[in-house]
C-alpha positions in Angstrom: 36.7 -31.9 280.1 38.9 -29.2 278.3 36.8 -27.1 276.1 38.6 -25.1 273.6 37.3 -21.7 272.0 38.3 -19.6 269.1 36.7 -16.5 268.6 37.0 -13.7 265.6 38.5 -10.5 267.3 39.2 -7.0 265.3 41.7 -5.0 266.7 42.7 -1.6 265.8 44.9 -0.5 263.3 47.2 0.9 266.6 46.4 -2.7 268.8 47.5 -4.4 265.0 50.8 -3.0 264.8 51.9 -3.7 268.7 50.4 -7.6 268.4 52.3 -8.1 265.5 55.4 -6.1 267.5 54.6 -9.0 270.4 54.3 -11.8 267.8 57.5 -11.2 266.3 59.3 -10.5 269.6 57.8 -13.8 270.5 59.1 -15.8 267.7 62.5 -14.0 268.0 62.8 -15.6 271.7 61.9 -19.0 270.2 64.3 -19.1 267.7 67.0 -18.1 269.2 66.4 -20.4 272.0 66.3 -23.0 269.0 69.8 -21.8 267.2 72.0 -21.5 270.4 70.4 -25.2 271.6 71.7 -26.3 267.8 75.0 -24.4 268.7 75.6 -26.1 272.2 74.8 -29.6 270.9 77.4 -29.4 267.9 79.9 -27.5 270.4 79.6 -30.5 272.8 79.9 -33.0 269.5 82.9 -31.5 267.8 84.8 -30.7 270.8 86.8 -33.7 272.1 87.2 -31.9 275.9 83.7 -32.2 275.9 82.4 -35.8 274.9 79.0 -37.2 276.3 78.2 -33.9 278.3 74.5 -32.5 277.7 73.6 -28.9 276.3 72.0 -26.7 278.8 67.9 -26.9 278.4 66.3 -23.9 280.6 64.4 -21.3 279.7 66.7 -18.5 279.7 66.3 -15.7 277.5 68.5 -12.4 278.9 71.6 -12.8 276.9 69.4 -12.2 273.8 68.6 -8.5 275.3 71.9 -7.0 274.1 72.4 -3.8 272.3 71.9 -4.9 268.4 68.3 -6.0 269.7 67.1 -2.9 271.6 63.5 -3.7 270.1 63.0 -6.4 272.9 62.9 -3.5 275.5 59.8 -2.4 274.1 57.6 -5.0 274.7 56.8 -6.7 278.3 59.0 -9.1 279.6 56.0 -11.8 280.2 56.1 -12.1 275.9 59.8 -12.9 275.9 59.3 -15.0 279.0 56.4 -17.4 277.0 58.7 -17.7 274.0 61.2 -19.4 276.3 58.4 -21.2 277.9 57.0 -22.2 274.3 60.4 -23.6 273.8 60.8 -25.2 276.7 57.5 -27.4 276.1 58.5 -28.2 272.5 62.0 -29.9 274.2 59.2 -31.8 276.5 57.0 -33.4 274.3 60.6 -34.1 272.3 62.1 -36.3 275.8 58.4 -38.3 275.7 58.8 -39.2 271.7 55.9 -36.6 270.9 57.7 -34.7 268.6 61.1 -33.8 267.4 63.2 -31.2 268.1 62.2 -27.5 268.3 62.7 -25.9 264.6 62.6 -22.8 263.4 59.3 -20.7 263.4 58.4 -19.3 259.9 57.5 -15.9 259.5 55.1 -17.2 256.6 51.5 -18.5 257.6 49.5 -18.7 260.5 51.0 -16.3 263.6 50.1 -16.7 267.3 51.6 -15.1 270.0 50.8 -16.4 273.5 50.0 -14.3 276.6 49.8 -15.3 280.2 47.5 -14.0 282.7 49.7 -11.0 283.6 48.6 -9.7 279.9 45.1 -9.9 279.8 41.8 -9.6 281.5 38.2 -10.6 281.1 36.2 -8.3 282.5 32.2 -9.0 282.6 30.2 -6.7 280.2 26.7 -7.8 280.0 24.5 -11.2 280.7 22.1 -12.2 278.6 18.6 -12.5 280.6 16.8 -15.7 278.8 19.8 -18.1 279.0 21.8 -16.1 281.9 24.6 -16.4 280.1 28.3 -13.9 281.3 29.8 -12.0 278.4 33.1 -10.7 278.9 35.4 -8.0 277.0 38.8 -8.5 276.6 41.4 -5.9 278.1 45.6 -6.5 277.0 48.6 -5.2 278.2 50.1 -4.7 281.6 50.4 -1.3 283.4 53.5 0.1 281.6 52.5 -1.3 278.3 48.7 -0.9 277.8 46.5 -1.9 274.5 43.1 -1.4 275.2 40.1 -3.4 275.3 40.5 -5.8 272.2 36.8 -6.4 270.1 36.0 -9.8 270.1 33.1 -12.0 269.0 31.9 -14.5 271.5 29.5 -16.5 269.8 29.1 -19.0 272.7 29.1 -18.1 276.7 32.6 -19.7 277.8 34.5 -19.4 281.6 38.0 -17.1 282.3 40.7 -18.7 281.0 44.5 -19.2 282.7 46.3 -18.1 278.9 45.1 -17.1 275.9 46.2 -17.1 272.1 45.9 -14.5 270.1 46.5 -15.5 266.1 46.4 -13.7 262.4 46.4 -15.2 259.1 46.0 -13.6 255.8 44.6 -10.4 257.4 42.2 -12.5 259.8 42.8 -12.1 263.6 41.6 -14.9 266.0 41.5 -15.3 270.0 41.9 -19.1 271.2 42.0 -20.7 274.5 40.6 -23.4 276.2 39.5 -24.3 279.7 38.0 -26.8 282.1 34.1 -26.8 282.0 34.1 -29.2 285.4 32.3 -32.0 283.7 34.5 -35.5 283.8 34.8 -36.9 279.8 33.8 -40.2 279.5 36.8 -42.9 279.5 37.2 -44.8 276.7 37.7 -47.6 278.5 34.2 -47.9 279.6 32.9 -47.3 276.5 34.9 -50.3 274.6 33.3 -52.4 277.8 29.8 -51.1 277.1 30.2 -52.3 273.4 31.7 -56.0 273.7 28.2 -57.0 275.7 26.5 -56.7 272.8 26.6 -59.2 269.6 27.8 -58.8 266.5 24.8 -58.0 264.9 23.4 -55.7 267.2 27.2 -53.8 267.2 27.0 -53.8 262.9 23.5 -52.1 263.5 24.7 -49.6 265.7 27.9 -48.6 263.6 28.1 -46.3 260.7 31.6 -46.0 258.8 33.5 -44.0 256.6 35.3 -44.3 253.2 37.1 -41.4 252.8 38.3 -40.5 249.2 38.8 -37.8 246.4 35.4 -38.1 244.3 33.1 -38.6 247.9 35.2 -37.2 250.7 32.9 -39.2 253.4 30.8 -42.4 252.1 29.4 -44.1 255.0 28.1 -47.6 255.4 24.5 -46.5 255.4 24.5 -45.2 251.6 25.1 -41.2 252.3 27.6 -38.7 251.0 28.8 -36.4 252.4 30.8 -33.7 249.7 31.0 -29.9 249.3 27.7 -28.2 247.9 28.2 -27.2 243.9 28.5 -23.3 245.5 31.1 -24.5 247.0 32.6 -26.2 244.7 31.9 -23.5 241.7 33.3 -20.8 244.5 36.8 -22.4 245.4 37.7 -23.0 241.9 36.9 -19.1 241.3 39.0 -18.9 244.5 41.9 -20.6 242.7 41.3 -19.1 239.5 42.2 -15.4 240.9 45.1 -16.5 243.5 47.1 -17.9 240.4 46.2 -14.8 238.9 47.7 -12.6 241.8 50.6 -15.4 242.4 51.8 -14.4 238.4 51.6 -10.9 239.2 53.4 -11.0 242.7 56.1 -13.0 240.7 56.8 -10.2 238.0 56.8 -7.6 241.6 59.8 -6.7 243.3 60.3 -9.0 246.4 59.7 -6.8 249.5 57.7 -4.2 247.7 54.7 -2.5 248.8 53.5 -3.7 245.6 54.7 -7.1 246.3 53.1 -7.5 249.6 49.9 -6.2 248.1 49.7 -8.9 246.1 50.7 -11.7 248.4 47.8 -10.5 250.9 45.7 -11.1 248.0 47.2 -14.3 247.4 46.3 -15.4 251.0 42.9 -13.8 251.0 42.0 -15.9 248.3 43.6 -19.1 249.5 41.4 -18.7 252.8 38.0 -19.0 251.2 39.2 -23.1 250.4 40.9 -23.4 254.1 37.3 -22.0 255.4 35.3 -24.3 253.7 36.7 -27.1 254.4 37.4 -26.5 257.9 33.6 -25.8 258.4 32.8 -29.1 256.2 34.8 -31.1 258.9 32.8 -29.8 261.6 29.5 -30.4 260.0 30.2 -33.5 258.8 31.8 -35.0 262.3 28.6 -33.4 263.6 25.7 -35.1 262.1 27.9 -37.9 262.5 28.5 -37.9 266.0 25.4 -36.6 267.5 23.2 -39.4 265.5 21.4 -41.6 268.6 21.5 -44.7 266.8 25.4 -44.6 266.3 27.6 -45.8 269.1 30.6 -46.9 267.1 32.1 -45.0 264.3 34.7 -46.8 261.7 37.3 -45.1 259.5 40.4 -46.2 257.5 43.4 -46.0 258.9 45.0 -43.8 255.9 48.5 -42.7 256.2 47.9 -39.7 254.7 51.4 -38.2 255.2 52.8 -40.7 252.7 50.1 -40.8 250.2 50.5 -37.4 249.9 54.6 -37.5 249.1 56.0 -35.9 246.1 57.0 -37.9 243.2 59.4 -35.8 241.8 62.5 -37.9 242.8 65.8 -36.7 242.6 68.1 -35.8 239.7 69.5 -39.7 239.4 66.2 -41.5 239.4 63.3 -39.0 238.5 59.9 -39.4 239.4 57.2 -40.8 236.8 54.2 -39.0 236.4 55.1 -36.2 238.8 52.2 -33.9 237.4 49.5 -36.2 237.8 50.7 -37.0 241.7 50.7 -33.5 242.2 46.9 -32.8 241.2 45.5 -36.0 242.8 48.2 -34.6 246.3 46.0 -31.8 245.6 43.0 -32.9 245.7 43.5 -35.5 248.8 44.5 -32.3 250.7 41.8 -30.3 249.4 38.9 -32.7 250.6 39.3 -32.8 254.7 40.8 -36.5 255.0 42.8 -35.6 258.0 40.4 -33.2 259.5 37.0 -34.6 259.3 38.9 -37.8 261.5 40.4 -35.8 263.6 37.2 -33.8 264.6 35.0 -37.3 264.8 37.7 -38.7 266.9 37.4 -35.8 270.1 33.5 -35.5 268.8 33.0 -39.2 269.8 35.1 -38.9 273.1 33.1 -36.3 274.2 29.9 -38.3 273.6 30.7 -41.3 275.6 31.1 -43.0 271.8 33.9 -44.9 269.9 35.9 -44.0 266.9 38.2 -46.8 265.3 40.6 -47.3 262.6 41.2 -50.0 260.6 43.3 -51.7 258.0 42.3 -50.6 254.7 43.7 -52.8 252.9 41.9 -54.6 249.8 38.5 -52.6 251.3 37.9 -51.1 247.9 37.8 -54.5 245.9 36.5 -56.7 248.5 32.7 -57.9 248.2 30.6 -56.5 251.6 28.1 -59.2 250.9 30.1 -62.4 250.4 33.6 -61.1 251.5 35.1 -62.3 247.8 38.4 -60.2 246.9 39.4 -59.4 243.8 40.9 -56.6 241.7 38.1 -57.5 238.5 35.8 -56.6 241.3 35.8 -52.5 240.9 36.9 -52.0 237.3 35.8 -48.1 237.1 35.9 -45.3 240.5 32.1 -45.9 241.3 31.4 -49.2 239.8 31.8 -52.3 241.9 30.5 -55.5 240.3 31.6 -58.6 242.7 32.7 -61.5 240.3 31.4 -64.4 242.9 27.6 -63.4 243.7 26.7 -60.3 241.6 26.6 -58.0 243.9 26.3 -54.6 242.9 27.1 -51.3 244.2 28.4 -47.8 244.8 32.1 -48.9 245.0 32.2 -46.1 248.2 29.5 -47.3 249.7 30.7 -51.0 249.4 34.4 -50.0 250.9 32.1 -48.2 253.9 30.4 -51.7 254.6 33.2 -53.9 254.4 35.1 -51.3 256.7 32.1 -51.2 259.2 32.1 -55.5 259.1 36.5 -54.8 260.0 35.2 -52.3 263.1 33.0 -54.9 264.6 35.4 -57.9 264.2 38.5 -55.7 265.2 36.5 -54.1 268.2 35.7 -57.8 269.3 38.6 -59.6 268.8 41.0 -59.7 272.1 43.7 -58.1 270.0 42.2 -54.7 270.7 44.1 -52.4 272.9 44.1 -49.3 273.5 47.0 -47.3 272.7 48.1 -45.6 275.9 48.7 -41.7 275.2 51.5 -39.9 276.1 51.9 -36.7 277.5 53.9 -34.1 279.0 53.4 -33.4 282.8 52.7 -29.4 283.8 53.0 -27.6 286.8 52.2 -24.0 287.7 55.0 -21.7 288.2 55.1 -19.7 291.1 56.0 -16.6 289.8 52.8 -16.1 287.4 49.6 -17.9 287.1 49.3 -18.3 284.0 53.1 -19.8 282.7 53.6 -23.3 282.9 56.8 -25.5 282.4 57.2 -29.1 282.6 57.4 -31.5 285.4 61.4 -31.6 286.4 60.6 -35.6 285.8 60.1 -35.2 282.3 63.4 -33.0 281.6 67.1 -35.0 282.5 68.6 -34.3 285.2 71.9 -32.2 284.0 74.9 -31.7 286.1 78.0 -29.0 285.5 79.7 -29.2 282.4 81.9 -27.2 280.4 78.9 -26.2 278.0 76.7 -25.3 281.0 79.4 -23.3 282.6 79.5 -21.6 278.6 75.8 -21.0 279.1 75.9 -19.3 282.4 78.2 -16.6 281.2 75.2 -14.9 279.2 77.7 -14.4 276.1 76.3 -14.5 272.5 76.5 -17.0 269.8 78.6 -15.1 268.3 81.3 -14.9 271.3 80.9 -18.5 271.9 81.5 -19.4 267.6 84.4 -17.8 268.0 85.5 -19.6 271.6 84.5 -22.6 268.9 87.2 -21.9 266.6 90.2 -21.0 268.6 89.6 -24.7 270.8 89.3 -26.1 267.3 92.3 -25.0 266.1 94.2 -25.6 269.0 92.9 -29.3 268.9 
């Protein structure tokens, strides 16, 4: 199964300044691959010669080494090469309905730049005597353009990887990769097979599920809460407190100062602290879920979270109602690891030869666990759930957790179930390097000749080609 890794690295000031030179050379690549594809699409729609023919897709990057970008010259080839290749891979998961289109990469936020094996090396530096475990140190660059050996923290022993990615945000640095550790994951398929041969009670004794909210971020059926710690809590709003202090002051900066980005790194800096927390609060949580031995079968809702968290504030003919109070419960929805903690649960449970499902959550907050009776009277505060039929009374999160963990069983049993089949996007090696991949030809259309191609194969810049553009539309 692929295991993934991401390890804290601290470069140099010197190693800083190229990776950041590689990551915007990177993103350069992959954004003008992005802008001429948007070019050639509306050339080929606005153009009547041209009707029904395809825009070029390949992974050509040369005519974007021209004079007015003499800064690509200074990095190796293999990091424009990867944009292309990043690209390319976008367009692939776009042809199998993964995904749209390839847009724009921000210079704002997270930034990664992606290096084959021509780049870098793992070269072994100790092994640890009790658990025989290979550490490695990391060595970057290529002959003509060396870096060094990059500090990293490996808190884990882990196998030489084909690529590796190599990430900042908000000042921290980051290497990620992943690899295969040889041992087959179990299929899900056997596992759903394992489960129907038991009944339904012994199923609802070895389930435990989830209602995820606001005031309890994780309520399982078993009566325990998971939620941040009060230092947690009592630190992120201190968090928050000073980053809108620094967001007033790096409003009344110029834009582009020194000054300015002074402040915005402290703006980020103390954003991170919240992102930190509850990344590790997914893990733990998804943890002492998962690894449990009497739980086989795990049960969440299946929240749509991005359309609970939509904006409200409408548009200037029919305005939003209550846009403030949608904004500060969006907030807090985002702020308590909804998405996640079930993301983590659901490759967690995979791994462990168990079952995560999702199911409808609708009515699970005012429907009775114990006699199944529905009603809105039912749960007339957040925590208070009083059923009006046999007096049942309860946590109303705990409740929602049972009734969800009774819809698990029944859904998991019923011969509706199905698994939905996942799509992918078939990779090959390339011969030329061995760590660049591109997709299978199979999953790219097959495109023949046409006037835009033969506009692609002249290497010519957008620019040459907008103005091609308007001469043929003003003869037309």
């Amino acid at each position: 199964m692929q295991i993934g890794n991401r390890f804290r690295c601290y470069p140099t000031p010197s190693q800083s300044a190229t990776l950041l030179r590689w990551i915007g050379c990177q993103r350069f690549i992959y954004n003008a691959k992005v802008g001429e594809d948007r070019y050639f699409r509306a050339f080929s729609r606005k153009c009547l010669a041209l009707a029904g023919t395809h825009a070029p897709i390949d992974q050509q990057y040369s005519q974007f080494k021209t004079e007015l970008t003499p800064w690509l010259k200074e990095v190796p080839s293999q990091i424009l090469r990867n944009g292309a290749t990043k690209w390319m891979q976008a367009y692939s998961r776009f042809f199998n309905k993964l995904g749209g289109r390839p847009t724009i990469q921000k210079k704002h936020g997270e930034q990664s730049v992606w290096l084959t094996s021509e780049l870098f090396k793992f070269v072994p530096s100790y092994c640890d005597k009790e658990s025989k475990a290979l550490y490695y140190e990391l060595r970057l660059g290529a002959k003509k353009h060396p870096l060094g050996v990059l500090n990293f923290k490996s808190h884990k022993p882990h196998k030489v990887p084909n690529s590796i990615s190599i990430s900042v945000h908000a000042g921290r640095w980051h290497v990620s990769f992943s690899y295969d550790n040889e041992i087959p994951e179990p299929d899900e398929k056997d596992t759903i097979a394992w489960l129907r041969q038991h009944s339904e009670q012994a199923l609802l004794a070895m389930t435990v599920s989830g209602d995820r909210g606001v005031t309890i971020p994780f309520a399982t059926s078993d009566n325990r809460a998971f939620r941040f710690s009060e230092v947690q809590q009592r630190r992120m709003a201190r968090q928050e407190k000073h980053k809108k202090r620094w967001q007033r002051r790096m409003a009344r900066r110029i834009k582009g100062s020194s000054n300015w980005h002074k402040a915005r790194q402290r703006v980020a800096n103390h954003q991170r602290y919240a992102a930190d927390v509850r990344r590790d609060f997914a893990h733990q949580t998804s943890y002492r879920l998962v690894s449990d031995p009497r739980v086989k079968l795990i049960a969440v809702e299946a929240l749509k979270l991005k359309n609970m968290t939509a904006r409200a504030k409408g548009t200037l003919e029919e305005p939003g109602k209550n846009v403030a109070q949608k904004a500060g419960l969006n907030r807090a929805m985002l702020g308590s690891a909804l998405g996640s903690l079930k993301t983590y649960m659901q490759y967690k449970a995979r791994r462990s030869g168990k079952l995560l499902l999702e199911v409808p959550p609708h009515y699970s907050s005012q429907e009775c666990a114990a006699c199944g009776f529905t009603h809105p009277d039912n749960r007339k505060t957040q925590s208070g759930f009083v059923c009006q039929r046999c007096g049942n009374r309860d946590n109303a999160d705990f409740n929602a957790a049972k009734v969800i963990a009774k819809r698990g069983v029944k859904l998991l049993l019923s011969e509706a179930f199905r698994i939905k089949e996942k799509k992918g996007v078939a990779i090959k090696r390339k011969q030329v390097g061995a760590g660049c991949s591109e997709p299978a030809p199979a999953m790219v259309p097959t495109l023949v000749e046409t006037d835009v191609s033969r506009l692609a194969s002249r290497g010519s810049t957008q620019w040459s080609l907008k103005q091609e553009t308007l001469t043929t539309s003003q003869r037309l």
